[in-house]
N, C-alpha and C positions, 0 to 999 in steps of 0.2 A: 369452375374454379376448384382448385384441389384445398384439401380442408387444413383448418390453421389447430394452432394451438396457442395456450397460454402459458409467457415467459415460464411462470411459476411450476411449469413441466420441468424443467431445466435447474428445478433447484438444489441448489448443491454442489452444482456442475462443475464452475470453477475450484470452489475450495478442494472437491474431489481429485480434478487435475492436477491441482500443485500439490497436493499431499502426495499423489503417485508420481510427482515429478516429470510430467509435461506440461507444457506451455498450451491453453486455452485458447489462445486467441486466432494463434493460426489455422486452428482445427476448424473453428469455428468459420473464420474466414473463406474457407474452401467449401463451403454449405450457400455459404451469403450470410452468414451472421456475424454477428458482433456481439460480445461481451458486453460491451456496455449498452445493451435490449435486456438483458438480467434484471439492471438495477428496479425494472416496474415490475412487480408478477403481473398486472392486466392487460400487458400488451398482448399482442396476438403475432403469432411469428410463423413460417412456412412449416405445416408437422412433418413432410419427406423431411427438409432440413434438419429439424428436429433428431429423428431416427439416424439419419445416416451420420450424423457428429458424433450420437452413442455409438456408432462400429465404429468410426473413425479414433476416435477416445480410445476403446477398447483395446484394437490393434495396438494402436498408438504407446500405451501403456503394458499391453503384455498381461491385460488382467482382462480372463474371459466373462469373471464375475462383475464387469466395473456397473452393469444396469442395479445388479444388488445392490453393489455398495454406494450408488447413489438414490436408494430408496433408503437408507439409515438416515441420510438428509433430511428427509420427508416431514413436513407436521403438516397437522391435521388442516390447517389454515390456507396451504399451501392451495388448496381446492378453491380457494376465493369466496366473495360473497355468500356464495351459496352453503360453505361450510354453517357461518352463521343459523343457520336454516335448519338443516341437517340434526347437526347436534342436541336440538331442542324437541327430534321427532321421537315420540313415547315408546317405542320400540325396533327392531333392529329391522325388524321387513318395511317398517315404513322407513326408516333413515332408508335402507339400500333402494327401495325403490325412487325416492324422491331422488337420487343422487344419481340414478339410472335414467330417471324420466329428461331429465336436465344435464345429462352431461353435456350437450352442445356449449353448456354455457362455460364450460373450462377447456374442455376439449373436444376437438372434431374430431382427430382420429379415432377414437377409443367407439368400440359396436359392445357394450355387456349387454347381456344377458341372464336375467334369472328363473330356473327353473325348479322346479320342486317334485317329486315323485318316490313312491317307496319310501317315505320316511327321511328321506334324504334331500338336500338342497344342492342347486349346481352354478356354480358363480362362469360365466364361460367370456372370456375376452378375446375381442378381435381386432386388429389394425386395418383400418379402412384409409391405404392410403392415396388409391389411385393407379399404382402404379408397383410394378415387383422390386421388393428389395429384401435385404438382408432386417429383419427385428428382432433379433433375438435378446440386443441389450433391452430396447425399448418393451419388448413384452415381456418381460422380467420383471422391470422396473414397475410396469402395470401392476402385474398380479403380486409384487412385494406390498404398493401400496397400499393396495384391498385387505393383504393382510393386514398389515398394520391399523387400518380403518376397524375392522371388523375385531382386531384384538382391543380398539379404543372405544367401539360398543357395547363387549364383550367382559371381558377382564384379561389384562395382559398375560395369562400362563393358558390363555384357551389356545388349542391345535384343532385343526381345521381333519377330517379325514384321510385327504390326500391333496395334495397341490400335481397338478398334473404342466408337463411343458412339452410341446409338440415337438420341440427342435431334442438335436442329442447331448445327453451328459458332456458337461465339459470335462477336460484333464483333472481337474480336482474339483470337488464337491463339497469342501469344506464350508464354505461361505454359504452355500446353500444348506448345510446342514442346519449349520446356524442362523438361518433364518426361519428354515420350516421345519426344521427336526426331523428325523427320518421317513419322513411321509409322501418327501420328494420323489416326484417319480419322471421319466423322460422317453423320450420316443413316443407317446401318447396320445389318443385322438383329438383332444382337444389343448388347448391353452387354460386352464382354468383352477378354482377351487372348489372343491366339495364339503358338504359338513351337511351335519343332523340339520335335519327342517325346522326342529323344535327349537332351535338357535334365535331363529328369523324372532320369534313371538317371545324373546326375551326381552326387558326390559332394557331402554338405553342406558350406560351406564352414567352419560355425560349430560342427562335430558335435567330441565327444569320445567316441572310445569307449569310454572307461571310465566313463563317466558315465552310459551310457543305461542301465543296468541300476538303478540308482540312480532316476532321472528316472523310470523307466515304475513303478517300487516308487512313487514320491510322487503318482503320474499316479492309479494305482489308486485313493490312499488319496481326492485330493480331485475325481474324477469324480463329474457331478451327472448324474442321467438326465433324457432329453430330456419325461416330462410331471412338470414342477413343479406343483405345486397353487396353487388362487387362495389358498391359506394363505399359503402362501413366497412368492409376489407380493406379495399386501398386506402382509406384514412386509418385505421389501425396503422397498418403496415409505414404511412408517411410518416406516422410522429414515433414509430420504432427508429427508423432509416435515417430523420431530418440530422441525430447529435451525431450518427459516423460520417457524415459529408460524404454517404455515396444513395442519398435519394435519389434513384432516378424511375424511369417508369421502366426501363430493365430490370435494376432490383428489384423492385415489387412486384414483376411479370416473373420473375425466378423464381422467389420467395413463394407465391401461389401455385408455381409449376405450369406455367402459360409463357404462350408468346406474347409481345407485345401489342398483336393486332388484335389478339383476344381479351386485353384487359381494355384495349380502348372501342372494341366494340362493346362490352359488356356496360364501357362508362358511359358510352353514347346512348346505348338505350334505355336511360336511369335520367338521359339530360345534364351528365357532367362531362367534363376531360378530365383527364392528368393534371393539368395543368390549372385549371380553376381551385379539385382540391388543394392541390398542394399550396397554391395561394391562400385560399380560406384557411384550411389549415394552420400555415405561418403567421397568418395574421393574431387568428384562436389563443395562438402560444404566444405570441408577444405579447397579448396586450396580460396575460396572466403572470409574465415571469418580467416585464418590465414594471406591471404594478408591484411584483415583491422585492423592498428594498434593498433584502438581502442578499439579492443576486445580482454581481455583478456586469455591466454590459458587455463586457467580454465573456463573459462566462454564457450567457444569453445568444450573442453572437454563434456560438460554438455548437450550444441546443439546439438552435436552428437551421442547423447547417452551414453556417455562412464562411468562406477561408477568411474573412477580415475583418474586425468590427469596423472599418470605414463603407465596405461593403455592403454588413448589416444597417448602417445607420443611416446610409442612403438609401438604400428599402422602405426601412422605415420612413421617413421622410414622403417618401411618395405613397407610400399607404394611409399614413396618420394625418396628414401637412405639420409634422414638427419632428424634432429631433426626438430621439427616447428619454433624452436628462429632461429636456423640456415638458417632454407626457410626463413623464414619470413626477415631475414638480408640479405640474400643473394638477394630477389627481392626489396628492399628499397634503393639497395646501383647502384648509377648513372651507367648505361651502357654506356661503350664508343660510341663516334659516329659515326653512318653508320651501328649499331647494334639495331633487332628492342627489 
């Protein structure tokens, strides 16, 4: 299975689009994505797709710098869960390493590396996507964030030695100046950043330390290990797909960068189909968004994939034995007590 990532890769995306005045959606469309996978950052979406929407954008737009300028997007949160975590770590080589040990849990693509020698420290980023393609927005966008990480453990007027970018100077370097001040350098051996070693054993700026005992308690509970199964993929991937009404088990075979024989033997030898998730699944989601009153059946309809709420509510029906107004009355209304 080719590696995923998390929506919250993507943040920015849209607003960035319309500011430079193209249209997101198409762009996105031509990947397998949809816009409306943004609204969750914890979903998990194909990272090729990912990458090649940044050059498409890019092009698109007529701005070579557009991976930059959607790292100014960027907060610190963006990282998910584990940011929590992170931020509580007492100094700067344990935040980076924690956030290095764990990357799978935000992102698959992403290979860092940290090294240390001659006084010096070496931040070195790689894209692990599977398969050859154009990064140049997406590893931009990489090594901006770390900036910004590292200026948010740091203090915001620190410069790093040299930020180094394998690919070549674009036509203007203005945007990059202004992100890493003349330190930019291009044609380079690696993808990465450089700075004092003595940095690392700085203290966090963002740390509490009464907190981290706290933090690593909650770190424990929601740590995911580094082999997910093609199960937990494809259920990611179904409740991204289920609100664009194009679930299908093509989609999700694109979106991971497989055929579709390869996602149903990978489901067969786990003891699922396609087709069972994606049932369990819809069921998962109805019975949570028909218990919330404030969403209406139509609107539920729609999350699920369905073209019709009469469509939807015949589903329902065969899943529940009642209509959804019916469940939905039926768990609103006071249970006697001594009943859970």
């Amino acid at each position: 299975m080719r590696p995923l990532v998390r929506t919250a890769a993507l943040s920015g995306y849209v607003e960035l689009c319309r500011s430079l005045g193209i249209d997101p959606q198409p762009l996105m469309k031509r990947v397998g994505l949809d816009t409306a996978a943004l609204a969750v950052q914890d979903r998990w979406i194909s990272g090729s797709a990912a990458v090649q929407v940044l050059e498409l954008s890019a092009a698109a737009a007529g701005h070579e710098d557009f991976g930059l300028l959607m790292a100014e997007f960027r907060r610190f949160s963006n990282l998910g869960p584990i940011s929590l975590v992170v931020r509580e770590e007492p100094d700067v080589r344990s935040a980076l390493g924690l956030l290095i040990r764990h990357q799978h849990m935000y992102n698959e693509v992403l290979d860092t590396r940290l090294s240390e020698g001659d006084g010096l420290a070496t931040l070195k980023v790689d894209l692990r996507l599977g398969e050859v393609m154009d990064t140049r927005q997406a590893t931009e966008l990489a090594i901006a964030a770390y900036h910004r990480i590292l200026r948010d453990f740091l203090h915001t007027r620190w410069q790093p030695l040299s930020v180094w970018f394998r690919h070549p100077a674009p036509a203007d370097v203005s945007t990059h100046r202004r992100a890493f001040g003349p330190i930019v350098e291009f044609d380079r051996e690696f993808d990465g950043i450089v700075f004092y070693a003595g940095d690392l054993d700085a203290p966090n700026a963002m740390a509490d330390p009464l907190l981290r005992e706290y933090a690593h308690q909650y770190f424990e509970a929601i740590t995911v290990p580094r082999d997910t199964t093609a199960a937990d993929r494809v259920r990611e991937l179904i409740e991204v797909l289920l609100p664009t009404g194009r679930c299908s088990i093509e989609q999700v075979a694109r979106s991971l960068g497989v055929d579709r024989r390869t996602v149903h033997r990978h489901l067969a030898a786990s003891g699922e189909t396609f087709s069972s998730l994606l049932g369990a699944t819809r069921r998962h989601l109805a019975e949570q968004f028909v218990a919330n009153p404030r969403r209406s059946l139509t609107e539920i309809s729609d999350l699920l994939g369905f073209s019709s709420l009469s469509g939807f509510s015949r589903w329902f029906h065969e899943q529940f034995g009642c209509s959804p107004r019916a469940w939905r009355r039926a768990r609103s209304r006071p249970r006697p007590p001594g009943q859970d």
